[in-house]
N, C-alpha and C positions, 0 to 999 in steps of 0.2 A: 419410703412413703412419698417423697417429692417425685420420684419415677411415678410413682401408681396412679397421682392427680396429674400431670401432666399428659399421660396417656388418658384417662378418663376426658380432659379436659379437650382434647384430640377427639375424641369419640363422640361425646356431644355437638360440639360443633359440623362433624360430620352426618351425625343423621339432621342436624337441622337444615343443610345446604340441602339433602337427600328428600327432605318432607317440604323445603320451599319450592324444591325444583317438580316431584310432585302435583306442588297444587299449583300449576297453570291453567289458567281455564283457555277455554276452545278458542274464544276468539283472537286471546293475543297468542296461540298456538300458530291459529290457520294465516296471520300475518308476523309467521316471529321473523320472518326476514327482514323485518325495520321494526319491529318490536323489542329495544333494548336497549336499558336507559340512557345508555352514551347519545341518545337519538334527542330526548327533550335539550331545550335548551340551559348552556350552562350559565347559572347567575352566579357561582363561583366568585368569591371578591366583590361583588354588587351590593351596591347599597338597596337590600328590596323593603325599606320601608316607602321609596318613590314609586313602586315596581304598578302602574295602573291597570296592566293587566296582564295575565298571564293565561296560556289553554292550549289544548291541542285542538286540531280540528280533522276529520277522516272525511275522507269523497270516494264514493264506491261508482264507479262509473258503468258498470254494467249489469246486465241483469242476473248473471251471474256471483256478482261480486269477486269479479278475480282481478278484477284492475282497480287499486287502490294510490290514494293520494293521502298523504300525510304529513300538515304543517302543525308543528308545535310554534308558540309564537312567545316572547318576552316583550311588553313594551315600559321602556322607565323615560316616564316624562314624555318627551314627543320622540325620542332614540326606538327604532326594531329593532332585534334581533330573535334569530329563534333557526328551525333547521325546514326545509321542504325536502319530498323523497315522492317524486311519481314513478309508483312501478307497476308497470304494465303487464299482464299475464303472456309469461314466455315470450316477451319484448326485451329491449335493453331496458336496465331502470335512469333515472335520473336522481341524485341524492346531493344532496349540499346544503351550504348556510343560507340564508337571510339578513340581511342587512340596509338599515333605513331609516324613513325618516315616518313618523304618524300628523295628518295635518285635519283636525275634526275625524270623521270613522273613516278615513282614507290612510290608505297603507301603500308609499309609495318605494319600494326597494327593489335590491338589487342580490339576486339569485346566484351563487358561484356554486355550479354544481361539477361533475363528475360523470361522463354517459360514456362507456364504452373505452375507460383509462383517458378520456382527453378531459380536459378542463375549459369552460366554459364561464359564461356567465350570459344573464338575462334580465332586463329589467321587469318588474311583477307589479302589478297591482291590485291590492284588494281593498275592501269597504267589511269593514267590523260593526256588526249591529247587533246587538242585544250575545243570543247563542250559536252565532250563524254567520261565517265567514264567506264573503263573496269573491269571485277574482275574473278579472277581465280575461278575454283567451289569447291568446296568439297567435297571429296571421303569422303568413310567410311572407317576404321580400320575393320578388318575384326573379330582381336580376341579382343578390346575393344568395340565395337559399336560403335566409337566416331567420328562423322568428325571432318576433319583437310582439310587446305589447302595444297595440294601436290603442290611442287617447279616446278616437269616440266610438267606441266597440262598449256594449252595456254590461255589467257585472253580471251574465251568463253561468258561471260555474260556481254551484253550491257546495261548502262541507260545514257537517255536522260538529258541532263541542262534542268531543269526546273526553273521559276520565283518563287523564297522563299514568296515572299511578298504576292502571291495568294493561299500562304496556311495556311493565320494567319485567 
């Protein structure tokens, strides 16, 4: 009898994975390359009754929609963190943490990402307003090669609040 529930018990559990997996809808389908929950930010050990804001935010850059941008963000108290992932259609991607500091709806951090197996980092800044995340762009350095974000360059690039939950 303890064989027959433990195998039953087995078997449920298996078509639930088989009916969750199933019901993916299209859109976190057509971006599952960064669609997966290890991607939102972990509050793991966080005290989130401070947690002031929490969201993902998506930037489709073309008219296509094949080059997508993807910051999930934590902020507790004036502390960032959270992850960014710019991937480019049939480009290298760029994926990594966030990390920082909040001063009024300015978001001044620091990007450690990943492009090509090297490791990097980049300072980022955005302005959080209402459902709508803005971020300043990146020049290039003309005698390092290196982007940076220039201080008076205007919050030019938009992403949308997007639902975190429909990209696990």
């Amino acid at each position: 009898m303890k064989t027959f529930i433990t195998k039953l018990s087995l078997s449920l559990i298996s078509i639930s994975f088989f009916f969750s997996a199933c019901n993916q809808t299209t859109e976190s389908k057509k971006h599952a390359n960064w669609a997966d929950s290890s991607f939102r930010s972990d509050t793991t050990g966080v005290d989130t009754t401070h947690v002031t804001t929490e969201g993902c935010f998506l930037g489709l850059a073309d008219v296509s929609s094949k080059d997508s941008t993807f910051i999930s963000l934590s902020i507790l108290d004036n502390k960032v963190t959270g992850k960014y992932s710019w991937i480019p259609f049939e480009k290298d991607r760029r994926t990594g943490t966030l990390i920082g500091t909040k001063q009024g709806d300015t978001l001044d951090v620091v990007w450690r990402f990943t492009q090509e197996g090297t490791q990097d980092t980049l300072r980022t800044v955005f302005l959080l307003q209402n459902d709508q995340l803005k971020q300043k762009p990146f020049s290039i350095n003309q005698e390092t090669g290196r982007q940076f974000t220039d201080d008076k360059s205007a919050f030019s690039i938009s992403y949308q609040k997007t639902d975190c939950s429909a990209l696990q």
